[in-house]
N, C-alpha and C positions, 0 to 999 in steps of 0.2 A: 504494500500500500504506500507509493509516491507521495500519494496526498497528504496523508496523514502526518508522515515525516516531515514533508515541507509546513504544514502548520506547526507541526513542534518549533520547527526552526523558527518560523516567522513567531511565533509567542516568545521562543527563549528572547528573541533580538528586541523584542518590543520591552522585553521586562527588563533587559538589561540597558536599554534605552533612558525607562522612564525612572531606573536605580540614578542611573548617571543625572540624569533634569534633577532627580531629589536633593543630589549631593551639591549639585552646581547651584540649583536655588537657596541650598543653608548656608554654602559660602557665599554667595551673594546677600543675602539676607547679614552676615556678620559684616561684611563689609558696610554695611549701608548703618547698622551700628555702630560700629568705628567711628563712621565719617560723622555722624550725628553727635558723638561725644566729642570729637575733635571743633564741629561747629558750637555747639555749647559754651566748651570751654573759651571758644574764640570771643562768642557775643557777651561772656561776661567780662573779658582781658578789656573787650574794646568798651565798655560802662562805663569799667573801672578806670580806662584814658580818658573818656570824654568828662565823667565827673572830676579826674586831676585838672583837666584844662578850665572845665567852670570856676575850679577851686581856686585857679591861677591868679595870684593879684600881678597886677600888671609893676614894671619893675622899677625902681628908681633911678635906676643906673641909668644913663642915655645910650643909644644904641653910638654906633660911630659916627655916622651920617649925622647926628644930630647933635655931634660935640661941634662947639665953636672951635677953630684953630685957636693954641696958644698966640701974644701979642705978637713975636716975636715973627712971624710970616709975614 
């Protein structure tokens, strides 16, 4: 019986197919938790820059551009 054997084969191939999708989507799946821990951590780094910059008083020192030249020029 041809047939029969060729359906075994076409089921083994299928089952070993849909083994391989399962394993490819759980690593895919951990990937995309990675990446979501990794942006987490990102959007709190960047809070915590933007509320250092709010917090920023501005400086007293004059930048260069804004020093007068000594008399002496």
């Amino acid at each position: 019986m041809p047939n029969e054997h060729t359906l075994e084969q076409r089921i083994a191939e299928l089952e070993m197919k849909t083994t391989f999708q399962e394993k490819l989507l759980d690593e895919l799946n951990q990937v995309i938790i990675e990446q979501q821990f990794a942006i987490d951590k990102i959007q709190i780094q960047l809070r915590y820059l933007v509320n250092k910059f709010k917090d920023m008083q501005p400086s007293n020192i004059a930048s260069q551009a804004e020093e007068t030249p000594p008399p002496h020029y």
